[in-house]
TIVEX-877433 format. One record per residue (C-alpha): residue number from 0; residue in three letters; x, y, z; chain. Coordinates in Angstrom, 1 decimal. Each point is the difference from the previous one (the first is absolute). Last residue first. Example, Ala and Ser with C-alpha at 12.3 -4.5 7.8 and 13.67 -1.06 7.14 Angstrom:
<nodes>
NODE	1	Ser	13.7	-1.1	7.1	A .
NODE	0	Ala	-1.4	-3.4	0.7	A .
</nodes>
This chain:
<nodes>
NODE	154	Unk	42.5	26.8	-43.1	A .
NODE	153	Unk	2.9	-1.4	0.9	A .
NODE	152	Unk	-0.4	-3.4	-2.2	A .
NODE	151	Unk	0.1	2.3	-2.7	A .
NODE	150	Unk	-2.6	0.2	-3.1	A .
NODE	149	Unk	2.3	2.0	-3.1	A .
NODE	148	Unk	-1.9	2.6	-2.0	A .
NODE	147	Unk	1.5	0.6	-2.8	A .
NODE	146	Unk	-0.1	3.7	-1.6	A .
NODE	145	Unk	1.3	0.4	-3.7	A .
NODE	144	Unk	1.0	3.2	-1.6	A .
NODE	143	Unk	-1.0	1.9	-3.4	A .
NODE	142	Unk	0.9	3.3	2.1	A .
NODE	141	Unk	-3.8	0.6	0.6	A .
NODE	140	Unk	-0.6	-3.6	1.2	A .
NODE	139	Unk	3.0	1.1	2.8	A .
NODE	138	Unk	-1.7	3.1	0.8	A .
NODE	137	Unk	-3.6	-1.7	0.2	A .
NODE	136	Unk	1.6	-2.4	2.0	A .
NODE	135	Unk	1.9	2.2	2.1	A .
NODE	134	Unk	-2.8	2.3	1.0	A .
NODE	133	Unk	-2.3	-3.4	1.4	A .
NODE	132	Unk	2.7	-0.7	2.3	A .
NODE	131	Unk	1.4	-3.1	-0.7	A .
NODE	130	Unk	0.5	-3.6	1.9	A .
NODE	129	Unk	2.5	-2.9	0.3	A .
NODE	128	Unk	2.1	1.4	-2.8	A .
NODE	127	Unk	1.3	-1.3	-3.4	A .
NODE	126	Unk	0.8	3.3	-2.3	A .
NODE	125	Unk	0.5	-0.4	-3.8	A .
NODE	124	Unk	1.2	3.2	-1.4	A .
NODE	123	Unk	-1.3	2.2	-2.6	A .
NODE	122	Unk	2.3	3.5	0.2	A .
NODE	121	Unk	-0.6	3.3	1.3	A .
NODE	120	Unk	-1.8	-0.6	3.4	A .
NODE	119	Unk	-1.0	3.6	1.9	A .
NODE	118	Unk	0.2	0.3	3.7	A .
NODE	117	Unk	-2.5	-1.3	2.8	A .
NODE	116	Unk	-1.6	-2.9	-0.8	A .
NODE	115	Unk	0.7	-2.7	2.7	A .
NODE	114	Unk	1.1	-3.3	-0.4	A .
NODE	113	Unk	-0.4	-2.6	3.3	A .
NODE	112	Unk	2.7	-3.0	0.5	A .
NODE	111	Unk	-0.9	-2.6	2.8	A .
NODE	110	Unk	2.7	-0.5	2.3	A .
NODE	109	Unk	2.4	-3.2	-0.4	A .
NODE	108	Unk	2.4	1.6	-1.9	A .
NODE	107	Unk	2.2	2.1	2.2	A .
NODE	106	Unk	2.3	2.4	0.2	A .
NODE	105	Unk	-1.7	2.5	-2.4	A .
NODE	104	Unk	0.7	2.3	-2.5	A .
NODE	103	Unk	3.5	-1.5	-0.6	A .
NODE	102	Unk	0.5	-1.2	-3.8	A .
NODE	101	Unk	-0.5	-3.7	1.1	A .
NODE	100	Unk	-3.2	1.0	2.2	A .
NODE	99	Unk	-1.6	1.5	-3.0	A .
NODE	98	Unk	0.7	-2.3	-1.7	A .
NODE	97	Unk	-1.4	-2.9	2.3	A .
NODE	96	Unk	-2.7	2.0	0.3	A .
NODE	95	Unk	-1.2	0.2	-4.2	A .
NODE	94	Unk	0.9	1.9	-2.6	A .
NODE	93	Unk	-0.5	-1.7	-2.9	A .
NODE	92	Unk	3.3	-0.1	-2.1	A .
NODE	91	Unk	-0.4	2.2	-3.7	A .
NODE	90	Unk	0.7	3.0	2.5	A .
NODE	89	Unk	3.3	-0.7	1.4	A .
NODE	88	Unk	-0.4	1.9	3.4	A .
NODE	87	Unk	3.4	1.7	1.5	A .
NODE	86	Unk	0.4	2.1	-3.7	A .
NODE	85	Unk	-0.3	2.9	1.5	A .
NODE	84	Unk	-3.1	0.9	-1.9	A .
NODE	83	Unk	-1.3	-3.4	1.0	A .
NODE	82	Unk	0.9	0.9	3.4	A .
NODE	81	Unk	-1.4	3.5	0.1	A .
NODE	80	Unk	-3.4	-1.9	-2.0	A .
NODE	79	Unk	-0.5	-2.0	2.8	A .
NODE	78	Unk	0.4	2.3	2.7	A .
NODE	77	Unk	-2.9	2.3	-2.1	A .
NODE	76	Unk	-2.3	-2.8	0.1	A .
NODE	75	Unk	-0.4	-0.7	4.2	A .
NODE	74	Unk	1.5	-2.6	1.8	A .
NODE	73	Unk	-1.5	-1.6	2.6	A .
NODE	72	Unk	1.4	-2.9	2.6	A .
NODE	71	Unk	-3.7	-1.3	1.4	A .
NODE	70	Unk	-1.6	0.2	4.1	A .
NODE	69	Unk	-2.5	-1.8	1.6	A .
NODE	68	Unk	-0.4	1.9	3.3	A .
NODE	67	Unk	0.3	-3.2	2.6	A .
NODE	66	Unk	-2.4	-1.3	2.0	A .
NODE	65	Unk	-0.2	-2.8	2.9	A .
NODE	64	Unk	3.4	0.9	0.9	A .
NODE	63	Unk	2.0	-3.9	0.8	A .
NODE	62	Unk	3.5	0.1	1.6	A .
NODE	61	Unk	2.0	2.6	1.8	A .
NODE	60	Unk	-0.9	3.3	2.7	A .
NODE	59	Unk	3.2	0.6	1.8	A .
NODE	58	Unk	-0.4	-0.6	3.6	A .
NODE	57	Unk	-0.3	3.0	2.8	A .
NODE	56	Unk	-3.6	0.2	-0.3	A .
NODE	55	Unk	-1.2	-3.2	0.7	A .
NODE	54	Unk	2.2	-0.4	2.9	A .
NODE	53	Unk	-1.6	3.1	1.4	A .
NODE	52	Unk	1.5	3.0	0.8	A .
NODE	51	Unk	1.0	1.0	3.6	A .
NODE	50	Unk	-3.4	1.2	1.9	A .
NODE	49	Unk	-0.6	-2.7	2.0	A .
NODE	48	Unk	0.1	-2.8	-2.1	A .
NODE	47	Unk	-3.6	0.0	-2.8	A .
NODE	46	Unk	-0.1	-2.5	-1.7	A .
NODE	45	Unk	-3.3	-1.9	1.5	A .
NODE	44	Unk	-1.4	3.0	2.0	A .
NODE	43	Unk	-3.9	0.0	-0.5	A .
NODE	42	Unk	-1.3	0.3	3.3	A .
NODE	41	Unk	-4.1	0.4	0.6	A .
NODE	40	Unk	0.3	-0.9	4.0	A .
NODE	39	Unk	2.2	1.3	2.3	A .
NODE	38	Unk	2.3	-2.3	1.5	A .
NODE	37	Unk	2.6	0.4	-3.4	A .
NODE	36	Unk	0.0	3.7	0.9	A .
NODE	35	Unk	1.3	0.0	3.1	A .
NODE	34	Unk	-0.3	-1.9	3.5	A .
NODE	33	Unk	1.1	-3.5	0.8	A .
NODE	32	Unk	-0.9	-3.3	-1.7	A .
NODE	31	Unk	-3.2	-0.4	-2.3	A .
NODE	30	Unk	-1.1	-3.4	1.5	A .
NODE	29	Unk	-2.9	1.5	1.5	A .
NODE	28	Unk	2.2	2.3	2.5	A .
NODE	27	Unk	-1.1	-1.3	3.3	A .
NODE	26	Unk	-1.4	-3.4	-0.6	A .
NODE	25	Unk	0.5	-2.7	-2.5	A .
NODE	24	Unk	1.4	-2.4	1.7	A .
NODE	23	Unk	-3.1	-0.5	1.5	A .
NODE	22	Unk	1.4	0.2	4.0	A .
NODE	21	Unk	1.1	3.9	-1.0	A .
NODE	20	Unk	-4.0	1.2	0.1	A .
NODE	19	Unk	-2.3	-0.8	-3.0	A .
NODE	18	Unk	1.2	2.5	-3.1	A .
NODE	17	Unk	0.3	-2.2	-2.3	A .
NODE	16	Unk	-3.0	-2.8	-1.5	A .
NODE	15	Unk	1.2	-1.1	-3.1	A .
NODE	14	Unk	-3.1	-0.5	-2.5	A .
NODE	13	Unk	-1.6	-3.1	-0.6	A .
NODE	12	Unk	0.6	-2.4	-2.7	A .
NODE	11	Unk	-2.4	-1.3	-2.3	A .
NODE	10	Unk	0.5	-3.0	-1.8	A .
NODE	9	Unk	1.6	-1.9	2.8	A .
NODE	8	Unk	-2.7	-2.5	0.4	A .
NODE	7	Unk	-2.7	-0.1	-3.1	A .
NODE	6	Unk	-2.9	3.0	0.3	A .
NODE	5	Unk	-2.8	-0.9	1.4	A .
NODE	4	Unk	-3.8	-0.5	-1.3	A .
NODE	3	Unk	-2.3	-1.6	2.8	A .
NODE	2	Unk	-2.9	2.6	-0.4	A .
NODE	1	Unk	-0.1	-0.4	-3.8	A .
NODE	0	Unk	-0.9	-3.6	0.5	A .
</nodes>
């Protein structure tokens, strides 16, 4: 019957009883030790040391950021056309990143290449980039150019 329902043994647990003279074990102070802030009640103190700065604090910060600004190498049309004018670029290569890493714009080759459009393109040459601004296409198309776009593993 509804009457005789009980919960099974050990299911519910009562509460700790403090506060009941120093023969409970638990008398006096509760449990909470002497006086101070930790014996009030509402404390939130886990790093915190007294005043001198806290562990967490003083180490470097290393390892996993949840988010990081995605960021490209760019190089814009008129830095091309120096170097071709130069004679750095070979313009009947494509001009791709690992170019324009041999030739020293950039250290590196494993970051995603971006072409801008500022500056004027004088010649047709065949550019292989992860991504284009739309200015530098319609610059490059104007100068009889090609623009590949190239899928990274990066992006």
């Amino acid at each position: 019957m509804l009457s005789e329902l009980k919960d099974n043994w050990g299911s519910r647990k009562s509460s700790r009883r403090v506060g009941r003279g120093i023969g409970s074990g638990r008398g006096k102070t509760s449990s909470r030790g002497g006086k101070g802030q930790t014996a009030r009640s509402g404390v939130s103190i886990k790093g915190f040391e007294g005043g001198q700065m806290p562990l967490c604090r003083r180490l470097p910060k290393m390892g996993f950021v949840s988010f990081r600004k995605f960021r490209f190498c760019s190089v814009n049309l008129d830095r091309i056309q120096d170097a071709i004018d130069s004679g750095v670029l070979d313009r009947s290569v494509p001009i791709t990143m690992d170019v324009l890493v041999e030739k020293g714009f950039f250290k590196k080759a494993n970051v995603p290449l971006k072409i801008l459009g500022r500056g004027e393109l004088r010649c047709s040459v065949n550019i292989v980039a992860d991504a284009f601004s739309a200015q530098a296409v319609t610059r490059i198309t104007e100068a009889k150019g090609t623009c590949t776009v190239v899928s990274s593993k990066n992006l």
